[in-house]
N, CA, C and O atoms as CSV, one atom per row, in Angstrom:
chain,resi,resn,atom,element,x,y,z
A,1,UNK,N,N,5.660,15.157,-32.279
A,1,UNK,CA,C,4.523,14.404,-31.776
A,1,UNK,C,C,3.278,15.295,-31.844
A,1,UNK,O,O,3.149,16.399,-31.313
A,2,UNK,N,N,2.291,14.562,-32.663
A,2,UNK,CA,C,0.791,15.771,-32.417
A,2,UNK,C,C,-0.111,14.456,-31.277
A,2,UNK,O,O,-0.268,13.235,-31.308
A,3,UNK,N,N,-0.529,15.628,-30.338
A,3,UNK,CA,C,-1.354,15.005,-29.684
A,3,UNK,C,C,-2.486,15.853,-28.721
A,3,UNK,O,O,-2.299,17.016,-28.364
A,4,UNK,N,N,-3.323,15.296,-28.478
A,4,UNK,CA,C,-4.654,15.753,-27.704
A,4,UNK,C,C,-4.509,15.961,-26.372
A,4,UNK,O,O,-4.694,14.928,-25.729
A,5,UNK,N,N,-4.183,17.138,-25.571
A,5,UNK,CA,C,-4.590,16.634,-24.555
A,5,UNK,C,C,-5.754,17.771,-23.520
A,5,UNK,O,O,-5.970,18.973,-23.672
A,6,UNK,N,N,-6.308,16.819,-22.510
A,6,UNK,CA,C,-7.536,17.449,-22.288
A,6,UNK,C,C,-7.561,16.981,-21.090
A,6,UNK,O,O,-6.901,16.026,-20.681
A,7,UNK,N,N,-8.550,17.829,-20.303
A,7,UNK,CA,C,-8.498,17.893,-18.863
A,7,UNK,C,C,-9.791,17.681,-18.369
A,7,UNK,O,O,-10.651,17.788,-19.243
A,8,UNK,N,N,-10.258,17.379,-17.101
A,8,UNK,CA,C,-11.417,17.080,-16.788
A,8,UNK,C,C,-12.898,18.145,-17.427
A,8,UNK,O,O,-12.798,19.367,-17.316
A,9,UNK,N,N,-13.867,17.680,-17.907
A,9,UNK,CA,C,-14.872,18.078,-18.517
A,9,UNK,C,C,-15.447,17.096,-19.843
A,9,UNK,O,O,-15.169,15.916,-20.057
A,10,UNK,N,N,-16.266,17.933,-20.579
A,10,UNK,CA,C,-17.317,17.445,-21.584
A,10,UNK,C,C,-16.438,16.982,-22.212
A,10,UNK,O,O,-16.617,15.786,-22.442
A,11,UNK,N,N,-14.988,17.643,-22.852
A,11,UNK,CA,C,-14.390,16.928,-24.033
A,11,UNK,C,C,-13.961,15.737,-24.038
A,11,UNK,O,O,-13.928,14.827,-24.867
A,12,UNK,N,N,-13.432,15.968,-22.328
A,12,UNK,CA,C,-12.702,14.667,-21.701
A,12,UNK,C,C,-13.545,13.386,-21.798
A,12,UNK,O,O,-13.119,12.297,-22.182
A,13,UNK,N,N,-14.795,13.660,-21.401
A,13,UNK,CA,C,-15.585,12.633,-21.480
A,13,UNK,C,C,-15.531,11.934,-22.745
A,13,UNK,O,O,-14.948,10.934,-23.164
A,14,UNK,N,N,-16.366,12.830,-23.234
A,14,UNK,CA,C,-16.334,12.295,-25.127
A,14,UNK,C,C,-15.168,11.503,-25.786
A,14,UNK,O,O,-15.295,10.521,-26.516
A,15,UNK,N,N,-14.022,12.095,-25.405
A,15,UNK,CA,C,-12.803,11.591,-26.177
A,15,UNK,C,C,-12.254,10.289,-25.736
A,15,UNK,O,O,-11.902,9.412,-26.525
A,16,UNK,N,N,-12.180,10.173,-24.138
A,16,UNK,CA,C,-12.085,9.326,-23.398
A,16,UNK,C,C,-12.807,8.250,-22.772
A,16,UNK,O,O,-12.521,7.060,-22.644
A,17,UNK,N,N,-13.586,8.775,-22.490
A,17,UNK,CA,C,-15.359,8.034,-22.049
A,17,UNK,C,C,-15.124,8.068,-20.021
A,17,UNK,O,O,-15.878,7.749,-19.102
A,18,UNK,N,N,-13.785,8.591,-20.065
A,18,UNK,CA,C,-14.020,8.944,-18.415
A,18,UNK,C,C,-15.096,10.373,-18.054
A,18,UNK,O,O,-15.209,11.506,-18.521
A,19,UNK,N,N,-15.673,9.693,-17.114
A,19,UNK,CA,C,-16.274,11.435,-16.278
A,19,UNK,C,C,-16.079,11.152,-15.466
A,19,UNK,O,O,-16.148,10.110,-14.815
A,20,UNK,N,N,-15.440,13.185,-15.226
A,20,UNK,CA,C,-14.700,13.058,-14.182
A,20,UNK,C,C,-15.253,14.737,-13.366
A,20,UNK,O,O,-14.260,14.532,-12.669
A,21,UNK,N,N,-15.618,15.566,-13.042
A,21,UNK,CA,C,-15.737,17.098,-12.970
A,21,UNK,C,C,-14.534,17.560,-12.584
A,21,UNK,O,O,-13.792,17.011,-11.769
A,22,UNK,N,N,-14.249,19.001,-13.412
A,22,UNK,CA,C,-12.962,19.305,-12.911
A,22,UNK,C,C,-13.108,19.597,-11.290
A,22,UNK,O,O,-14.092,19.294,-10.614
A,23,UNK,N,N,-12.050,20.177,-10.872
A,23,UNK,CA,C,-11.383,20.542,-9.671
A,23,UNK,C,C,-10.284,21.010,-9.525
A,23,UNK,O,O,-9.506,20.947,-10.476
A,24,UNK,N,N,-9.894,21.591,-8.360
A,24,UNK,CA,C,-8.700,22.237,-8.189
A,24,UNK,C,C,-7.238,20.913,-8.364
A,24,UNK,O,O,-6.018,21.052,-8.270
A,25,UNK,N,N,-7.814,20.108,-8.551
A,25,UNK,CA,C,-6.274,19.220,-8.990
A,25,UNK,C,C,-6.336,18.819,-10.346
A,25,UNK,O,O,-7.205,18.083,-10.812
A,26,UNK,N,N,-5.673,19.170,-10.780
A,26,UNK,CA,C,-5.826,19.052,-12.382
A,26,UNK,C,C,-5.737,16.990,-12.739
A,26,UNK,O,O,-5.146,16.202,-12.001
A,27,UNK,N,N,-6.398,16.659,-13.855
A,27,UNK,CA,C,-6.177,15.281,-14.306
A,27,UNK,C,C,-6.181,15.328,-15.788
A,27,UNK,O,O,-7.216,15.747,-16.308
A,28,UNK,N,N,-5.226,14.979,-16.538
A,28,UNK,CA,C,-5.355,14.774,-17.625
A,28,UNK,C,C,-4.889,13.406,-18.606
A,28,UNK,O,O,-4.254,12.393,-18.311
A,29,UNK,N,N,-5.595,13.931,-20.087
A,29,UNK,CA,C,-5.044,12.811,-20.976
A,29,UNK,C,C,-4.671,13.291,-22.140
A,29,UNK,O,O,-5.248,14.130,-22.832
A,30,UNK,N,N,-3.401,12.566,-22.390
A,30,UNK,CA,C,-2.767,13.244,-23.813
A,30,UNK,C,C,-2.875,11.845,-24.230
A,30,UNK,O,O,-2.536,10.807,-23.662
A,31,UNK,N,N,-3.593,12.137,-25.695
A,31,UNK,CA,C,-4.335,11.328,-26.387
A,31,UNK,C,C,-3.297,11.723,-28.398
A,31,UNK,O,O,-3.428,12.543,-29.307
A,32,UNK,N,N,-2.418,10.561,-28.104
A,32,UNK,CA,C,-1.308,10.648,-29.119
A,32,UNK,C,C,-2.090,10.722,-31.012
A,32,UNK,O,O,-3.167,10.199,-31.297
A,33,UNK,N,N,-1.444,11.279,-31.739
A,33,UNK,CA,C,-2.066,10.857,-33.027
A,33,UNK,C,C,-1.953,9.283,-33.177
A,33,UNK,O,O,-2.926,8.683,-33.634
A,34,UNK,N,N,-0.844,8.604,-32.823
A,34,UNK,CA,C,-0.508,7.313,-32.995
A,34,UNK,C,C,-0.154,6.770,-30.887
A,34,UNK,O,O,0.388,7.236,-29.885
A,35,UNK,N,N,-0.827,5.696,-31.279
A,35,UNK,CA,C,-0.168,5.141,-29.787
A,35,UNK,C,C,-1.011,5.353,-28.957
A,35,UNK,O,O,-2.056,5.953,-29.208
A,36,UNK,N,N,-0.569,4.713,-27.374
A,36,UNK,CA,C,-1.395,4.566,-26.466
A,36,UNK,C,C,-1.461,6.139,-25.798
A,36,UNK,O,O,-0.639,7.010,-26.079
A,37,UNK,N,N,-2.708,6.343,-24.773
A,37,UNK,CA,C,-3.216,6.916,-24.312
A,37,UNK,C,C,-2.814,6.778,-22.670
A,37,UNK,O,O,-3.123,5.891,-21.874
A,38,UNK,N,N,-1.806,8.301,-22.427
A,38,UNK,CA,C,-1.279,8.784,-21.155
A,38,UNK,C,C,-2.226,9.392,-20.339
A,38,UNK,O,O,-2.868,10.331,-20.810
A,39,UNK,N,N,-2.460,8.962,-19.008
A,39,UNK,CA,C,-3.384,9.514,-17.974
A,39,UNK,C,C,-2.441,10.308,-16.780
A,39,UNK,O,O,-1.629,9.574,-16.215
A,40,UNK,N,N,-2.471,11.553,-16.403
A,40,UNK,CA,C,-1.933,11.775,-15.600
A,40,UNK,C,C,-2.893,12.205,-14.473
A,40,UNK,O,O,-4.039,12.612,-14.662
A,41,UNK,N,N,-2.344,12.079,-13.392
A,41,UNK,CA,C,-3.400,12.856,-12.200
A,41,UNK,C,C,-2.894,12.339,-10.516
A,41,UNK,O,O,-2.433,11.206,-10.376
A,42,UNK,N,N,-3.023,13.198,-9.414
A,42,UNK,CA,C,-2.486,13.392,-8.198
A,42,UNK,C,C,-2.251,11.436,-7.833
A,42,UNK,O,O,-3.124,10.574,-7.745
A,43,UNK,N,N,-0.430,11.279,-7.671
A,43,UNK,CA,C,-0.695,9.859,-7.146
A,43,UNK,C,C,-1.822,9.414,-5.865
A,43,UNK,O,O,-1.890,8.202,-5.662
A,44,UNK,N,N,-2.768,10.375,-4.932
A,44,UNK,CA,C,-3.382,10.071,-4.128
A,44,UNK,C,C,-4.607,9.709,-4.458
A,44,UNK,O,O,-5.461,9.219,-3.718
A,45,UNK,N,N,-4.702,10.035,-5.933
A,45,UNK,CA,C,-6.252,9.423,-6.203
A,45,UNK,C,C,-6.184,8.519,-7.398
A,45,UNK,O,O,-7.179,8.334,-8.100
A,46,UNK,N,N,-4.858,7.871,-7.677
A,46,UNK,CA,C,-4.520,7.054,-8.779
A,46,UNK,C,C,-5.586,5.864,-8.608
A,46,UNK,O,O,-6.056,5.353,-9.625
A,47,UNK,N,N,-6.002,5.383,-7.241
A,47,UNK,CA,C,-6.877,3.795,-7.144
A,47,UNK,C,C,-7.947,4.438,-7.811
A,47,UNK,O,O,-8.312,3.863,-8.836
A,48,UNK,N,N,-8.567,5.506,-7.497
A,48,UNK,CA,C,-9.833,6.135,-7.901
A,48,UNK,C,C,-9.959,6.461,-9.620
A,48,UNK,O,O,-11.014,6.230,-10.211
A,49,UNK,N,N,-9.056,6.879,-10.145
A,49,UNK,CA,C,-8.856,7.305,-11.277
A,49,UNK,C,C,-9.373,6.403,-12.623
A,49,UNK,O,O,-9.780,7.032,-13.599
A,50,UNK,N,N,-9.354,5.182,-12.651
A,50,UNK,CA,C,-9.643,4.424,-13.936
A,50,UNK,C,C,-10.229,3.176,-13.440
A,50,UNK,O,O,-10.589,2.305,-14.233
């Protein structure tokens, strides 16, 4: 599997179109060559997240 993945900041934005600033809890997205697009990040801020 090749895939992208990237964590809160400029790239994140760009690639994703989320902004988000990092922080001490990490959030990310692995962004597949083929296929949908995985978001991970703390289940306590999942409502907040997308």
């Amino acid at each position: 599997m090749v895939a992208l993945v990237l964590d809160a900041g400029t790239n994140w934005e760009y690639f994703s179109g989320i902004h988000w600033n990092p922080s001490e809890r990490s959030r990310f997205s692995i962004i597949p060559a083929t296929g949908e697009i995985t978001y991970i990040c703390p289940s306590f801020e999942e409502d907040r997240f997308l």
